[in-house]
C-alpha positions as CSV (number, residue, x, y, z in Angstrom):
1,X,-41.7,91.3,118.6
2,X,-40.9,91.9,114.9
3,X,-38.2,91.0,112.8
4,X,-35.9,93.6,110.8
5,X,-33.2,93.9,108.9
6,X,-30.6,96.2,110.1
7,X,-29.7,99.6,109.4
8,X,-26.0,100.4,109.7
9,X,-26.3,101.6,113.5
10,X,-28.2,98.1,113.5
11,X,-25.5,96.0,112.1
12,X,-23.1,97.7,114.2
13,X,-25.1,96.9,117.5
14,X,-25.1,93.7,116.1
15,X,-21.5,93.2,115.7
16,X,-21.0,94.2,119.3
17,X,-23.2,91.5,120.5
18,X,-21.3,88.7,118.5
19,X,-18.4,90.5,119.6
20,X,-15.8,87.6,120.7
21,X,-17.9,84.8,119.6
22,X,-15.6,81.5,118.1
23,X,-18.0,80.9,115.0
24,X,-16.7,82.1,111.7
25,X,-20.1,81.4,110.3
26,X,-21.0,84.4,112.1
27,X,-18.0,86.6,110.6
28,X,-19.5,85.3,107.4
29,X,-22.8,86.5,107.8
30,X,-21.8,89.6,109.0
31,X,-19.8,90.2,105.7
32,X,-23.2,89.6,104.1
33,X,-21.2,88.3,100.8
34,X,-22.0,85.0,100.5
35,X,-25.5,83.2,99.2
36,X,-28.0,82.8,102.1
37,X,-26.0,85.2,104.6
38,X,-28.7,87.8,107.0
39,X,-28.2,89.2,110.1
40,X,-32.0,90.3,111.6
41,X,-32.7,91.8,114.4
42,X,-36.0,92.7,117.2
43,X,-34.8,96.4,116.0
44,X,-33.6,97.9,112.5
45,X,-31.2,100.2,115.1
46,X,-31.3,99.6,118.3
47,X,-31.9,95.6,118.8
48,X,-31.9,93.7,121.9
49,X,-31.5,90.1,119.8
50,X,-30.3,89.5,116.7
51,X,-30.1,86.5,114.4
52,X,-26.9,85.5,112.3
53,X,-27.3,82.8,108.8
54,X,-24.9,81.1,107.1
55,X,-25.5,77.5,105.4
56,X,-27.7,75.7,108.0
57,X,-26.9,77.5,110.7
58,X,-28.3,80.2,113.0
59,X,-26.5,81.5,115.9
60,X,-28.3,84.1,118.5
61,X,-27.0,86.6,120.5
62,X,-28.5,89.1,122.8
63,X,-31.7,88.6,124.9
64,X,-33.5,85.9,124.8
65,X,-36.9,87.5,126.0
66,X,-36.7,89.6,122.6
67,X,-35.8,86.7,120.1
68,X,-39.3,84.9,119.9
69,X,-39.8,86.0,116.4
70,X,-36.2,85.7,115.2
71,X,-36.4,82.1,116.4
72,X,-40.1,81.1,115.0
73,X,-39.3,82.7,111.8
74,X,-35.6,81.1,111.6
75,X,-35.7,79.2,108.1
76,X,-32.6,77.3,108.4
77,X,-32.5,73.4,110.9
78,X,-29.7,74.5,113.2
79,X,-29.9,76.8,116.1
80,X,-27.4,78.1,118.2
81,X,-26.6,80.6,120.8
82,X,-23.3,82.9,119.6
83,X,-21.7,81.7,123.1
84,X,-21.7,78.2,124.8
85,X,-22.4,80.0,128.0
86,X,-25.5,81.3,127.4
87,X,-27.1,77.6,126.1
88,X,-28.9,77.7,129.8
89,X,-30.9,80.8,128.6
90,X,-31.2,80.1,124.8
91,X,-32.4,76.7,125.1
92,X,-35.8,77.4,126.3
93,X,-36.4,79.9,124.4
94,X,-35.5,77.7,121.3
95,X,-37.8,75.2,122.8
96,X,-40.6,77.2,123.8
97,X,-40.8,78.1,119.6
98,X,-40.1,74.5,118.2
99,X,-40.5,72.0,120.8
100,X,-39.9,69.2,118.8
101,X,-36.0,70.0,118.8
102,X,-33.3,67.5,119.1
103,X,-30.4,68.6,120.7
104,X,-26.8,67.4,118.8
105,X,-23.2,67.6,120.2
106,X,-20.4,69.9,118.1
107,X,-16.7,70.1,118.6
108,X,-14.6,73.8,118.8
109,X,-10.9,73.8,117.9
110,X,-8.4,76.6,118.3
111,X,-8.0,78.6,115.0
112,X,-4.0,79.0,115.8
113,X,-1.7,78.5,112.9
114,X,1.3,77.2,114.8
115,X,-0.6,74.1,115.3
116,X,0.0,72.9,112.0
117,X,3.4,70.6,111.0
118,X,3.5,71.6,107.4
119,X,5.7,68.3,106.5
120,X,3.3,65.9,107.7
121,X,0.6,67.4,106.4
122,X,2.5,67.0,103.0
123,X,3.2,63.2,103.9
124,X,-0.5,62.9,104.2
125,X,-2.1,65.1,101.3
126,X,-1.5,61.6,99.1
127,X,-4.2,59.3,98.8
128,X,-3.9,55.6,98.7
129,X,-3.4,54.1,95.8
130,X,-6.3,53.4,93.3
131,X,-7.0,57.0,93.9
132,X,-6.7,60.6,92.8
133,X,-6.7,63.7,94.3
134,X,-7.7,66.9,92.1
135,X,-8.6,70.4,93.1
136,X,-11.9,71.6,92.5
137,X,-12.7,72.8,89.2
138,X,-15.9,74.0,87.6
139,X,-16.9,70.7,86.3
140,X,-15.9,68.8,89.7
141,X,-17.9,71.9,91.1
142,X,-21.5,71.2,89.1
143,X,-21.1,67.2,89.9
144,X,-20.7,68.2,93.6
145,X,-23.9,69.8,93.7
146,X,-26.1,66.4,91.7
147,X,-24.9,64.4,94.4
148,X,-26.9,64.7,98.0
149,X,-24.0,63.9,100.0
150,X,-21.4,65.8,98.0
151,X,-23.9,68.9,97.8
152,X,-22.4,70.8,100.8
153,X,-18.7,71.0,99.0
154,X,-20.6,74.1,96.9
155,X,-23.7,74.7,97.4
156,X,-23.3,78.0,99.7
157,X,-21.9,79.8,96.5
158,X,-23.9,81.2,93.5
159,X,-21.6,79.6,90.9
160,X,-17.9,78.4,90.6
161,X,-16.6,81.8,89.1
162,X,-17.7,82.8,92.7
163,X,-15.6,79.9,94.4
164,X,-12.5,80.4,92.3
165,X,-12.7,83.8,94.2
166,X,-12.9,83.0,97.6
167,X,-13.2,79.3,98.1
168,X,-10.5,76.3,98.0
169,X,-11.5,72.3,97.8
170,X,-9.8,69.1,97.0
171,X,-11.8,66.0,96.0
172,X,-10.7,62.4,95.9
173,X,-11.6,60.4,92.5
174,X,-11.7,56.6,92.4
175,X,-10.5,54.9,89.1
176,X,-13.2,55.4,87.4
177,X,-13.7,59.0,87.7
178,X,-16.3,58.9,90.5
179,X,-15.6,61.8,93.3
180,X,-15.5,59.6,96.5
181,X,-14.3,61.9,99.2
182,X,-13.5,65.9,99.8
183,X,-12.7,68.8,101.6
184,X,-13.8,71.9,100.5
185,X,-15.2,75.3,101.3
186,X,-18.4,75.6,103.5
187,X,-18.2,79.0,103.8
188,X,-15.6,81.6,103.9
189,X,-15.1,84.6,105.8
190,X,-12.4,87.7,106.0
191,X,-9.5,85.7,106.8
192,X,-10.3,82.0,106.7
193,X,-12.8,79.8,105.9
194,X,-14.9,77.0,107.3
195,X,-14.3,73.3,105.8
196,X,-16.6,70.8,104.9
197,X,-15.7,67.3,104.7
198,X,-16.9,64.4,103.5
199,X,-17.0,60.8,102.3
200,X,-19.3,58.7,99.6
201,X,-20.3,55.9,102.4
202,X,-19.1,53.2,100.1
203,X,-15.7,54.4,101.0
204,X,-14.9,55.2,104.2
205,X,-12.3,54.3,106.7
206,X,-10.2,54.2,103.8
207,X,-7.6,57.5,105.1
208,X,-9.4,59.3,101.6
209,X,-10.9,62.4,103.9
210,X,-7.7,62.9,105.6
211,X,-5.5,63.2,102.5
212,X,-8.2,65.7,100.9
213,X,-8.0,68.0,104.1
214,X,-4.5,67.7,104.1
215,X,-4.4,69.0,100.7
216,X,-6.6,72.1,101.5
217,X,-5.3,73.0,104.9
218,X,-1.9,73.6,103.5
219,X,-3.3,75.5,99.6
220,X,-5.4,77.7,102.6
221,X,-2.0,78.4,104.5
222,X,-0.2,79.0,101.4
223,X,-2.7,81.7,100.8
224,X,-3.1,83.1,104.1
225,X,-6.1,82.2,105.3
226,X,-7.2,80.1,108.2
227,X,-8.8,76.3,107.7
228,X,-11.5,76.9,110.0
229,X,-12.4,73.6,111.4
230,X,-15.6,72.3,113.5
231,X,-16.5,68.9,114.4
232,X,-20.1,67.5,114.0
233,X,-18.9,64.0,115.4
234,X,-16.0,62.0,117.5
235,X,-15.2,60.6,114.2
236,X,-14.5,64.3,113.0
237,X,-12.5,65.3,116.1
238,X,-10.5,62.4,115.8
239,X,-9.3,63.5,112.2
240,X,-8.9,66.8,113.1
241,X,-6.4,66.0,115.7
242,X,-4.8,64.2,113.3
243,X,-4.3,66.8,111.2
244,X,-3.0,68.7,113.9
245,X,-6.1,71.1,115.5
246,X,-6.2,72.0,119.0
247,X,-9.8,71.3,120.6
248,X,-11.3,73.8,122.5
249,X,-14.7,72.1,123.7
250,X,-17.7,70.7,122.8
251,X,-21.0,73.1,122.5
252,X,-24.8,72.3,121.6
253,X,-26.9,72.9,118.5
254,X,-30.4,72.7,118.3
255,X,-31.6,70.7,115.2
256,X,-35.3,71.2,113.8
257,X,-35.9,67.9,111.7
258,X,-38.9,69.5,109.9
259,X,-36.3,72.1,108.5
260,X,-33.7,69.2,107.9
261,X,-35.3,65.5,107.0
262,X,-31.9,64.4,105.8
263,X,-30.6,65.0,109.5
264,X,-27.7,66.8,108.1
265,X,-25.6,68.9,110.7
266,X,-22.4,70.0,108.7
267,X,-19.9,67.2,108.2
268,X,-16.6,69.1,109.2
């Protein structure tokens, strides 16, 4: 079965499927503003399956029987269905397309505002010292982008004037000016956005990514918006908690390495 873009009947169909999914990469796509964003479907109107992108990410919704194509011509390494409950249908169907999937662990948490103690996260947006924390600016923005393990802090927008916009992101510089650590904007979506976070392997374990996401959970709050968070690892869950997020459960991704050779899975 073909893949289409969507009409606006088609869009709408597809925004009832999604309907009461968690992800807020899928609110992103569905805006359709940022770099990378589509929403396809086995129909331009009336689809049965439909396919949501944002970053490296795909999440599918629908039927399964009708989403051969949308999975098979899915560009990006990670695959997902919309809804944990339906990872006993989408699975083989992800399989039967790419069997050469690896299947990875990922972490929910609660996107409820009265979690956060607004004190302690002040206590803990300072970083050790020896170290700096600065807000992302447009040169801390282009040197984010030459490094491979910074890259993710802003590569899913066209340019910084576009980040000043919607996105937020703190970065943690050693004494010499080298950006070590960071929490920053993955993606961002009516409401909120989705953090990445992330440390130069030099210098972890050193409390640098906790006092960075400190930093942006409370600039997000002050501006209204919710710090989406999502957890690739235990490591990760264990800082969220820490920050104060409520876990809601762990879910499965589907990685295609041919698509990622890095085997990067979103470091938030």
């Amino acid at each position: 079965m073909p893949v289409y873009p969507l009409s606006p009947a088609g869009l709408q169909k597809a925004a009832a499927l999604f309907s009461g999914a968690h992800e807020t990469l899928i609110a992103t796509a569905l805006a359709g503003k940022m770099r990378g964003t589509s929403v396809y479907g086995s129909h331009p109107d009336d689809p049965a399956a439909v396919r949501a992108v944002a970053g490296d990410f795909s999440f599918f919704a629908g039927d399964p029987a009708a989403a051969g194509e949308l999975i098979s011509s899915c560009t990006v390494p990670l695959l997902a269905p919309a809804f944990p409950d339906g990872e006993g249908l989408w699975a083989p169907a992800f399989q039967a397309q790419f069997p050469e999937l690896l299947t990875y662990n990922r972490y929910a948490f609660s996107r409820d505002p009265s979690c956060f103690d607004r004190e302690a996260l002040r206590r803990m947006a300072v970083p050790p010292e020896g170290f700096a924390l600065r807000p992302m600016d447009a040169g801390l923005f282009r040197r984010c982008l030459a490094e491979p393990w910074s890259r993710d802090f802003a590569v899913n927008f066209t340019d910084f004037a576009e980040f000043a916009r919607h996105g937020l992101g703190f970065l943690i510089l050693a004494a010499d000016g080298q950006i070590v650590s960071g929490a920053s904007t993955y993606t961002w979506y009516p409401g909120g956005i989705e953090i990445e976070v992330d440390t130069h392997p030099d210098f972890r374990r050193k409390g640098l990514a906790r006092a960075a996401s400190a930093a942006l959970i409370l600039a997000a709050l002050e501006k209204g918006l919710f710090p989406s968070w999502d957890a690739a690892n235990l490591l990760s869950v264990r800082l969220a908690e820490s920050l104060g997020y409520r876990q809601m459960g762990e879910y499965h991704v589907w990685c295609n390495e041919r698509r990622d050779p890095e085997g990067r899975t979103h470091s938030a």
